[in-house]
C-alpha positions in Angstrom: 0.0 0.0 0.0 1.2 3.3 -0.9 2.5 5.5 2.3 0.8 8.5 2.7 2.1 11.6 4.1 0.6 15.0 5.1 2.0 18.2 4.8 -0.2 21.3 5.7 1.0 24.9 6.6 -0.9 26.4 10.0 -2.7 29.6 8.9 -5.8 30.9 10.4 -8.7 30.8 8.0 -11.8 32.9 7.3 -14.7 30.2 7.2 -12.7 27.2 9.1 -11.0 29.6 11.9 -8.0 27.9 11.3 -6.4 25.3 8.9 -3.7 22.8 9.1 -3.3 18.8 8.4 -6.9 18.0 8.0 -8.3 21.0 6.4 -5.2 20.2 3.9 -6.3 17.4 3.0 -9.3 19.1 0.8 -6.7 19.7 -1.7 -7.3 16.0 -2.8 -10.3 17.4 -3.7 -10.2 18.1 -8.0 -9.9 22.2 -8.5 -12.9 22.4 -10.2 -14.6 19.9 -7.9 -14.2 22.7 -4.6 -16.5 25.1 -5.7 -19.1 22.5 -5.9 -18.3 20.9 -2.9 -18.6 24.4 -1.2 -22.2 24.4 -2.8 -23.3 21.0 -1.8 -21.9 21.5 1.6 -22.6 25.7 2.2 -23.2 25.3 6.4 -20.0 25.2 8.4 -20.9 22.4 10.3 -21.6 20.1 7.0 -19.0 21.5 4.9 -16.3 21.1 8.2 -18.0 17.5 8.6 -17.1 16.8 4.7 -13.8 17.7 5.9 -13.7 15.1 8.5 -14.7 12.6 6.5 -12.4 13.3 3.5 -9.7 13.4 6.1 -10.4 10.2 7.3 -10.8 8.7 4.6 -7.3 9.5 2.8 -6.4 8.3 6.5 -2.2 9.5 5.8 -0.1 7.4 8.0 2.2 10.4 9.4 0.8 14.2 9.4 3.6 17.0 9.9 2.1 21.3 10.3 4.7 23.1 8.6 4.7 26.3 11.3 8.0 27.6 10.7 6.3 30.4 9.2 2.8 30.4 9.7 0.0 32.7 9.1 -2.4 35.0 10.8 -5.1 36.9 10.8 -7.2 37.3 7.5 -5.8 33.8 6.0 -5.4 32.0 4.0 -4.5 34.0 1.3 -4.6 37.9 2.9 -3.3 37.2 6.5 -0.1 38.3 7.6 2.7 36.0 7.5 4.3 35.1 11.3 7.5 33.3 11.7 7.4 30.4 14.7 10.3 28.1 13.8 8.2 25.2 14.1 7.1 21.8 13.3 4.5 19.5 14.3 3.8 15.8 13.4 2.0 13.0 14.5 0.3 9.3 13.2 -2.9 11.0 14.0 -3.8 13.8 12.3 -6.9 15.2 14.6 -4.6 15.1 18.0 -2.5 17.2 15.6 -4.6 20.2 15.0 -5.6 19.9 18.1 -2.8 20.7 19.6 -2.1 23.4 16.7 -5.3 24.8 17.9 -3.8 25.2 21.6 -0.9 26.5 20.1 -2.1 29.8 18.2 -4.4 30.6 21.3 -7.8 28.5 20.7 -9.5 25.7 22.3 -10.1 22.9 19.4 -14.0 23.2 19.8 -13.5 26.8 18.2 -12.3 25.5 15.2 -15.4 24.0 13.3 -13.8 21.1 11.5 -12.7 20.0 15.1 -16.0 20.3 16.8 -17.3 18.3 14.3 -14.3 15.5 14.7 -15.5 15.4 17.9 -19.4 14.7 17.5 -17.6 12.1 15.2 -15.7 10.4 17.5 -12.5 10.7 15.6 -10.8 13.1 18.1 -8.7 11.1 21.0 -9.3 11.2 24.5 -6.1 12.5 25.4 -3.1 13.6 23.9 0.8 12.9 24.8 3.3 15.4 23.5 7.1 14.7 22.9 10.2 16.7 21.8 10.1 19.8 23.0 8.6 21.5 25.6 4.8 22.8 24.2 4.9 26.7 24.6 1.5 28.4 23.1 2.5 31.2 20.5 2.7 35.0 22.3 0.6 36.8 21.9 -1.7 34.2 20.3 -2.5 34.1 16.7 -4.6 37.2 15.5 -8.0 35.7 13.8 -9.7 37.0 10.4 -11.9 39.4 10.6 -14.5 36.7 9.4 -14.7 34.6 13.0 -14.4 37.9 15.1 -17.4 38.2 17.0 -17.8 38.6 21.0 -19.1 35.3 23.0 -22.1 35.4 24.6 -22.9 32.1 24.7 -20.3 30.3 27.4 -21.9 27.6 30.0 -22.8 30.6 32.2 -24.7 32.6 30.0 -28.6 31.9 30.2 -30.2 29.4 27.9 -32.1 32.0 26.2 -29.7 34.7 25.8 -27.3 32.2 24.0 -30.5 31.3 21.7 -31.0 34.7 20.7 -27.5 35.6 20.0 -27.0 32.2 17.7 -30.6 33.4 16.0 -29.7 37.3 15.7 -25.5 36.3 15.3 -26.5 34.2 12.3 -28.5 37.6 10.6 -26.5 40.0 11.4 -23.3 39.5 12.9 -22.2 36.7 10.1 -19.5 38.4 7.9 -19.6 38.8 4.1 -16.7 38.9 1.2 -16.2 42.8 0.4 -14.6 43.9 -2.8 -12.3 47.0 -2.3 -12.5 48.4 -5.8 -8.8 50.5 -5.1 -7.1 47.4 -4.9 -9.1 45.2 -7.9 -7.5 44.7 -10.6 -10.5 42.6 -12.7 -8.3 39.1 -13.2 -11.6 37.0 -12.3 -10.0 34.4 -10.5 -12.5 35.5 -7.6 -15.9 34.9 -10.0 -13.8 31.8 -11.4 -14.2 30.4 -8.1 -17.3 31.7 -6.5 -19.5 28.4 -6.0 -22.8 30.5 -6.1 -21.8 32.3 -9.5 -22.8 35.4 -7.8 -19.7 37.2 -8.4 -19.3 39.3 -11.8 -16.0 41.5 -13.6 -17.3 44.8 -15.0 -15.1 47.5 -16.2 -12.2 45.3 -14.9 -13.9 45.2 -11.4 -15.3 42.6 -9.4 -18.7 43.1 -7.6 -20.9 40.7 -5.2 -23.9 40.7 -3.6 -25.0 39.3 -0.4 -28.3 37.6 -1.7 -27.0 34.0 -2.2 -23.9 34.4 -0.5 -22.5 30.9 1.7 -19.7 32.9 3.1 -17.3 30.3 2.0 -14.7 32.7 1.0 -12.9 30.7 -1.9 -12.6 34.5 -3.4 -10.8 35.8 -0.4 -8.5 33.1 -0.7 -7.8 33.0 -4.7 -7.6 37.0 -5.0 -4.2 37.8 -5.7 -4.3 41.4 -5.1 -5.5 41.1 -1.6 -8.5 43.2 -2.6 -11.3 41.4 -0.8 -12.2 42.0 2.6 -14.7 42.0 4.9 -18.4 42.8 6.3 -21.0 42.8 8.5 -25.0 44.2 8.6 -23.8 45.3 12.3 -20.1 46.4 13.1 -18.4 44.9 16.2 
């Protein structure tokens, strides 16, 4: 059998939080096949569940995070690069970004793809660490813009105030792709791979619209020019 191995860079990421050896592992995914998989799959719990399952069913043998120089804030593609001198690897790849998670500042169940490892059972018990010592980045990792909202909904907060804020956060606190027409230069790579085909090049500029919208951010990621951003009905 052929030995598989998995090499992912650690980046914060604008719909998955963050994204290392599992998330990577969508690349096995055909090109052209993403933007349909971001369509079958729009919700971030079903697309990060597709993850999951894609992940394990490559199932590599050895995963290594490539964090020698990582990535933060508005990642993958527009976040600022961050130099840690680090590497991670392990035979299982979702005790791996775990402890990636932990390591840029996050519990795992605030990254989507691992919340959803865990409903599936595919996230260990308990985790041993070798080689070095484990020291968490400092200051931790800044986040995109995208996951940047304020928690009201930790074990302490009332049953119905958390409902509300999920129900209103949802509306109007979940971020949108914004096209800063200074910095757009028209290539279409952004409308190339826009799932929803709601993205369209005139006079060599891009424009969107929020009807339709899954938030998936596969422009974000592809524009070369750094030119899309970020927004909300509501401001935080």
């Amino acid at each position: 059998a052929d030995y598989i191995i998995n090499v992912g860079k650690l980046k914060t990421h604008s719909m998955t939080t963050m994204t290392a050896s599992v998330k990577n592992l969508f690349g096995v995914i055909p090109g052209l096949q993403k933007p349909e998989m971001h369509y079958r799959f729009p919700g971030i719990e079903e697309f990060s569940r597709m993850l999951c399952e894609v992940a394990a069913t490559v199932s590599p043998q050895v995963s290594v995070i490539d964090a020698v120089d990582a990535m933060e804030g508005n990642g993958p593609g527009g976040g600022i690069p961050r130099h840690e001198g680090l590497l991670l690897a392990s035979r299982d790849m979702f005790a791996l970004d775990s402890t990636a998670a932990r390591y840029i500042g996050l519990e795992p169940e605030a990254v989507p793809y691992l919340a959803q490892a865990k409903k599936l059972g595919l996230m260990p018990e308990s985790v041993e660490l070798t080689g070095d010592e484990f020291v968490p980045a400092d200051p931790p990792f800044a986040l995109p813009d995208a996951v940047k909202r304020p928690d009201f909904t930790g074990e302490n907060t009332p049953a119905f105030i958390s409902g509300a804020v999920r129900f209103l956060g949802g509306r109007f606190l979940r971020s949108y792709p914004s096209v800063d027409r200074s910095k757009c230069t028209g290539c279409g790579r952004c409308a190339e791979s826009c799932p929803q085909k709601i993205i369209t090049v005139k006079d060599r500029k891009a424009g969107m619209g929020r009807k339709n919208c899954i938030s998936c951010f596969c422009c974000q990621e592809v524009c070369p020019s750094h030119a899309i951003g970020v927004k909300r009905l509501i401001k935080i």
